[in-house]
Residue frames as a rotation matrix with the C-alpha (Angstrom) as fourth column:
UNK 1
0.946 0.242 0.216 -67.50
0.321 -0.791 -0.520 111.21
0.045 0.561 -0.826 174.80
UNK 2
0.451 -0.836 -0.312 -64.21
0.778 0.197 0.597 111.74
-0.437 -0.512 0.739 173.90
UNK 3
0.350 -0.190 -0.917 -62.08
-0.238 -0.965 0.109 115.27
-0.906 0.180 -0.383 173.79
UNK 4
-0.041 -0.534 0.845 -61.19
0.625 0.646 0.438 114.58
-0.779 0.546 0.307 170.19
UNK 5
-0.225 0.103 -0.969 -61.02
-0.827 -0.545 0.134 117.25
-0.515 0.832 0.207 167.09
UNK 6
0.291 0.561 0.775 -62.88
0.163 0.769 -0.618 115.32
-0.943 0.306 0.133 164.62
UNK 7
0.964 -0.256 -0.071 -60.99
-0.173 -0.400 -0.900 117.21
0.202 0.880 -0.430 161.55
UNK 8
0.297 -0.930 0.217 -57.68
-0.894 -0.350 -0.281 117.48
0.337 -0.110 -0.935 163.22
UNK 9
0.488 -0.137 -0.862 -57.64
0.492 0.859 0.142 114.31
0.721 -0.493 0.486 165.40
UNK 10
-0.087 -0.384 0.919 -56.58
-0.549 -0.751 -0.366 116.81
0.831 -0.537 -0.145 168.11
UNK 11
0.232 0.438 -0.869 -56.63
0.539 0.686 0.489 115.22
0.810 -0.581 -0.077 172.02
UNK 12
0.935 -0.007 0.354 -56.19
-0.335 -0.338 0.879 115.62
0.113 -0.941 -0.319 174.99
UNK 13
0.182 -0.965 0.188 -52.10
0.014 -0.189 -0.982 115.86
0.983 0.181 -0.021 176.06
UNK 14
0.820 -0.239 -0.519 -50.57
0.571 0.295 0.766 114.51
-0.030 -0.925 0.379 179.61
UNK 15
0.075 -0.823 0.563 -47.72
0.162 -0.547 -0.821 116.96
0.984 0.153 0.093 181.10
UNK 16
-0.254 -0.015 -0.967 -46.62
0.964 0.078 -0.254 118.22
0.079 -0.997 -0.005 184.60
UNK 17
0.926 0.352 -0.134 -47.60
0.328 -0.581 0.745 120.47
0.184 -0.734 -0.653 187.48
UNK 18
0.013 -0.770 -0.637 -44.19
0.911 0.273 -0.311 121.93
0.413 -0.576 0.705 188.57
UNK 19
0.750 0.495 -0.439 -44.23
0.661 -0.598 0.454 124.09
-0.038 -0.631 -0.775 191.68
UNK 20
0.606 -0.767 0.210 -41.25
-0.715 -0.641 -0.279 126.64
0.349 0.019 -0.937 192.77
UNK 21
0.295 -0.874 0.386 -39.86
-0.904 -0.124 0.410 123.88
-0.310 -0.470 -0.826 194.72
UNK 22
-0.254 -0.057 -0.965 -39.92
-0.884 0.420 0.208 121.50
0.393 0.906 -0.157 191.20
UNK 23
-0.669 0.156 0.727 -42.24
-0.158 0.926 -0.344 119.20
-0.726 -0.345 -0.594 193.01
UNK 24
-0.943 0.075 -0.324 -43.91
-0.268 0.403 0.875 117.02
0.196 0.912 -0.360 189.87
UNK 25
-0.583 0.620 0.525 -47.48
0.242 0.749 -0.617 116.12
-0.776 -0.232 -0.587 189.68
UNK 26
-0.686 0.429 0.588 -49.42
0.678 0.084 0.730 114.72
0.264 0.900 -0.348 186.16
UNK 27
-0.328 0.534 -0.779 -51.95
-0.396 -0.827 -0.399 117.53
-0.857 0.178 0.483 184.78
UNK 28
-0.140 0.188 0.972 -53.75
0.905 0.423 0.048 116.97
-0.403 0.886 -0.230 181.98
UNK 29
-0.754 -0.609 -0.246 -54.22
0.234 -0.599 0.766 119.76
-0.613 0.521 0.594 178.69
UNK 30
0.024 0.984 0.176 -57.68
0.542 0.135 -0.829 119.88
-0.840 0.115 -0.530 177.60
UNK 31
-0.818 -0.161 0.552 -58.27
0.570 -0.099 0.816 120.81
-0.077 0.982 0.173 173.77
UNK 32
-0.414 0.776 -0.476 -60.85
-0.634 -0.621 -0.461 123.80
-0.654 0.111 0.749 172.72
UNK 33
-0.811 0.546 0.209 -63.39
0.516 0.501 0.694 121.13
0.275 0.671 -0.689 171.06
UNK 34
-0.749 0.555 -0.362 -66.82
-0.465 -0.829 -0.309 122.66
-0.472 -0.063 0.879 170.35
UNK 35
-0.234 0.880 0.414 -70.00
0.504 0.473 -0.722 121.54
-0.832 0.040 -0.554 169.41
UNK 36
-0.341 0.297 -0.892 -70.62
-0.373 -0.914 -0.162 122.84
-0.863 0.277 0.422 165.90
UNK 37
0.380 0.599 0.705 -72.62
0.425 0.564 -0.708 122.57
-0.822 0.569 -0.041 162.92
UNK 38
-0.585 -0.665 -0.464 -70.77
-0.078 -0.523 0.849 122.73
-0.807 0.533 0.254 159.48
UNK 39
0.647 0.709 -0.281 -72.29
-0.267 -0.135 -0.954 123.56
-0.714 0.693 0.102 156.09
UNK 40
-0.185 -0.359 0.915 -71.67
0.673 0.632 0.384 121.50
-0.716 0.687 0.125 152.90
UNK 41
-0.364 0.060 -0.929 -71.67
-0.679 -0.700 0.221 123.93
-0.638 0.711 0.296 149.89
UNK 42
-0.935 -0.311 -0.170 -71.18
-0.340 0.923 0.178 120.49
0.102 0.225 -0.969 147.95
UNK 43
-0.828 0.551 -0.103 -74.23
0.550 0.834 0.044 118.69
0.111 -0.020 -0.994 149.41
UNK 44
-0.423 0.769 0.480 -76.42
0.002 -0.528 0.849 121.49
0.906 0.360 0.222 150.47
UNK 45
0.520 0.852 -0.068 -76.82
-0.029 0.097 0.995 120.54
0.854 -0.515 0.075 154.01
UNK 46
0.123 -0.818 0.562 -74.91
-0.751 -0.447 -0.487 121.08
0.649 -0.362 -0.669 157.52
UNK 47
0.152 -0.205 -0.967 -73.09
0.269 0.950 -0.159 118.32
0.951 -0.236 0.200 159.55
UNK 48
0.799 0.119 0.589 -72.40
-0.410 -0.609 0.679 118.32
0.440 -0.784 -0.437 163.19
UNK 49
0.270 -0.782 -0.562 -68.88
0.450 0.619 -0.644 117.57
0.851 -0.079 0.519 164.64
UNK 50
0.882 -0.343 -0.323 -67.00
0.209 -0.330 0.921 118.30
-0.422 -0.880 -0.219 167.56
UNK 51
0.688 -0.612 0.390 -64.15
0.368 -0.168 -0.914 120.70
0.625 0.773 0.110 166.37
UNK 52
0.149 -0.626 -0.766 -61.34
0.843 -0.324 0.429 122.12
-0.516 -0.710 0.479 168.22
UNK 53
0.805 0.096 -0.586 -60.96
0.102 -0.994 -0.023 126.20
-0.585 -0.042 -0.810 167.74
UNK 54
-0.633 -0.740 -0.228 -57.55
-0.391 0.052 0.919 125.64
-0.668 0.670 -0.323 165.51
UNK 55
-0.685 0.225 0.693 -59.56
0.549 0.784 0.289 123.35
-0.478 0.578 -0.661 163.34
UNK 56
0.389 0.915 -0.105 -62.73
0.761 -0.383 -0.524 125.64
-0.520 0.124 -0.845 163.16
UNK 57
0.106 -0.529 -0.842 -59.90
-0.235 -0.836 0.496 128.75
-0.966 0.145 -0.213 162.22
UNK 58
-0.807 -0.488 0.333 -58.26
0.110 0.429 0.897 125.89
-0.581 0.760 -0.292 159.37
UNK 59
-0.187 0.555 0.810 -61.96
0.885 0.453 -0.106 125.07
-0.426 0.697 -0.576 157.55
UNK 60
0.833 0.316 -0.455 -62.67
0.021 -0.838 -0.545 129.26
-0.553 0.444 -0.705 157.51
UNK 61
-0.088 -0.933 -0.350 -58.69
-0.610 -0.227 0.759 129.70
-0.787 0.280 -0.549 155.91
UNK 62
-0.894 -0.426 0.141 -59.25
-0.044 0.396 0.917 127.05
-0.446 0.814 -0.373 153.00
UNK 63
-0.477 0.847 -0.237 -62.77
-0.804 -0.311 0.507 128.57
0.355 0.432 0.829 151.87
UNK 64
-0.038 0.951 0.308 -65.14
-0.998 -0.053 0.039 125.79
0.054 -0.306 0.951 154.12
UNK 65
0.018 0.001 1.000 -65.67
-0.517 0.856 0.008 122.54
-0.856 -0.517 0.016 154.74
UNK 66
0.979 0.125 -0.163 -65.69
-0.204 0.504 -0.839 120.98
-0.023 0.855 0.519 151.28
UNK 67
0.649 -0.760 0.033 -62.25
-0.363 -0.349 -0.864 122.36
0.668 0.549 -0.502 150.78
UNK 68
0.213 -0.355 0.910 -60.96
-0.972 -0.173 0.160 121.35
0.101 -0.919 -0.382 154.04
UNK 69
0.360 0.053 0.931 -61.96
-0.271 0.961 0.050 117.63
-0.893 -0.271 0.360 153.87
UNK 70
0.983 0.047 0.176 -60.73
0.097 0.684 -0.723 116.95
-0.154 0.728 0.668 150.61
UNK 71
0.387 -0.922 0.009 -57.32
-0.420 -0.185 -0.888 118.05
0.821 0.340 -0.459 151.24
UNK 72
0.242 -0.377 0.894 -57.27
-0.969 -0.139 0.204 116.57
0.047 -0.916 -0.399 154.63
UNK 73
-0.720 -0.215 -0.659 -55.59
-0.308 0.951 0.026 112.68
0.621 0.222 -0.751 155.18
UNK 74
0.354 0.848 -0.395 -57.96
-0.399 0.519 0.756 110.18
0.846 -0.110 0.521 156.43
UNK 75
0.111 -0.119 -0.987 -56.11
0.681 0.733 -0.012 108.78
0.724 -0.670 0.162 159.04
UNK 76
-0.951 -0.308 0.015 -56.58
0.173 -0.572 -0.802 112.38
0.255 -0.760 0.598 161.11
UNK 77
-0.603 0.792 0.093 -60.11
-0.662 -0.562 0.496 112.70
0.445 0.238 0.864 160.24
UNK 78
-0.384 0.036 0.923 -62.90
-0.743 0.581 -0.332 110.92
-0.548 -0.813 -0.196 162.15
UNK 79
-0.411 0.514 0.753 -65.47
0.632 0.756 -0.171 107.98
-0.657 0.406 -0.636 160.97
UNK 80
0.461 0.887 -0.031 -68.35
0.629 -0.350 -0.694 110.63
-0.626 0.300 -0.720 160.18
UNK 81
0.632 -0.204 -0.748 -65.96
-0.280 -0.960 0.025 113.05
-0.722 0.194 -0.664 158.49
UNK 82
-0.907 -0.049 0.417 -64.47
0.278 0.675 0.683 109.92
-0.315 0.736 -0.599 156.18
UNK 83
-0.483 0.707 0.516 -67.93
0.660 0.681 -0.316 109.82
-0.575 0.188 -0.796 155.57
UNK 84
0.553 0.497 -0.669 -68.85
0.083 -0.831 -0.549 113.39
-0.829 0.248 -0.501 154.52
UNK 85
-0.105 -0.548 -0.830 -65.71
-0.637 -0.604 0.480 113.87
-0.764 0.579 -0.286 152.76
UNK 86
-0.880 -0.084 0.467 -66.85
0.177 0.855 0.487 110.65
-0.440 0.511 -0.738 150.48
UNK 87
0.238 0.840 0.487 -70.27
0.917 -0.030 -0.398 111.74
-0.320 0.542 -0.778 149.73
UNK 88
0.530 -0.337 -0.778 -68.74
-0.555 -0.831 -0.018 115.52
-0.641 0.442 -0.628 148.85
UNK 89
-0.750 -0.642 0.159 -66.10
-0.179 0.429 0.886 112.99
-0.637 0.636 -0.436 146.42
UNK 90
-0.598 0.256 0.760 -69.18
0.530 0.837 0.135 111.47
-0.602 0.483 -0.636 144.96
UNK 91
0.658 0.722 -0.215 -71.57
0.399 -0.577 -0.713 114.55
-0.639 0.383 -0.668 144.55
UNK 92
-0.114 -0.675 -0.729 -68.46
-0.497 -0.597 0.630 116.31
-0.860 0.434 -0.268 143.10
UNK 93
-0.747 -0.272 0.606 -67.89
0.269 0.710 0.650 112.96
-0.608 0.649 -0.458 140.36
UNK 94
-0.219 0.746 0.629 -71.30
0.913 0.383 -0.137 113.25
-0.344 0.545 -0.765 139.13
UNK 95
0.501 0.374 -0.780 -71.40
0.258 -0.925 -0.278 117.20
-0.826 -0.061 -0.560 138.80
């Protein structure tokens, strides 16, 4: 199960610890991903993804998930969210 924004391709981010007397040790940065169910407008039905709290902020700011995935590039987005944003292409074509 990996910390991953499925919209954003957010992660997880390696940095230091540094004390007062700049002794160094590795920390890690943990992304706000959530459990959440989005709603297609588009398909009529809601999807579940793991989102990070920037991401969840981005889909309300370009009017919803439709709008979101079809402006977003594929190579940030995950498998399943290729996949939505392809049936939301197709339901769109035929409408």
């Amino acid at each position: 199960m990996a910390r991953r924004c499925e919209l954003t391709g957010k992660g997880v981010q390696a940095g230091n610890n540094v004390s007062h007397a700049h002794n160094k040790t590795r920390r890690r940065f943990l992304p706000n991903v959530q459990d959440v169910r989005l709603m297609s407008e588009t398909l009529g039905r809601s999807f579940g993804l793991k989102v990070s709290a920037a991401a969840l902020r981005s889909v309300e700011h370009n009017g919803g998930l439709d709008n979101f995935l079809l402006k977003a590039k594929d190579d940030k987005l995950s498998l399943q969210a290729r996949r939505v944003k392809r049936e939301i292409k197709k339901a769109q074509a035929v409408a």
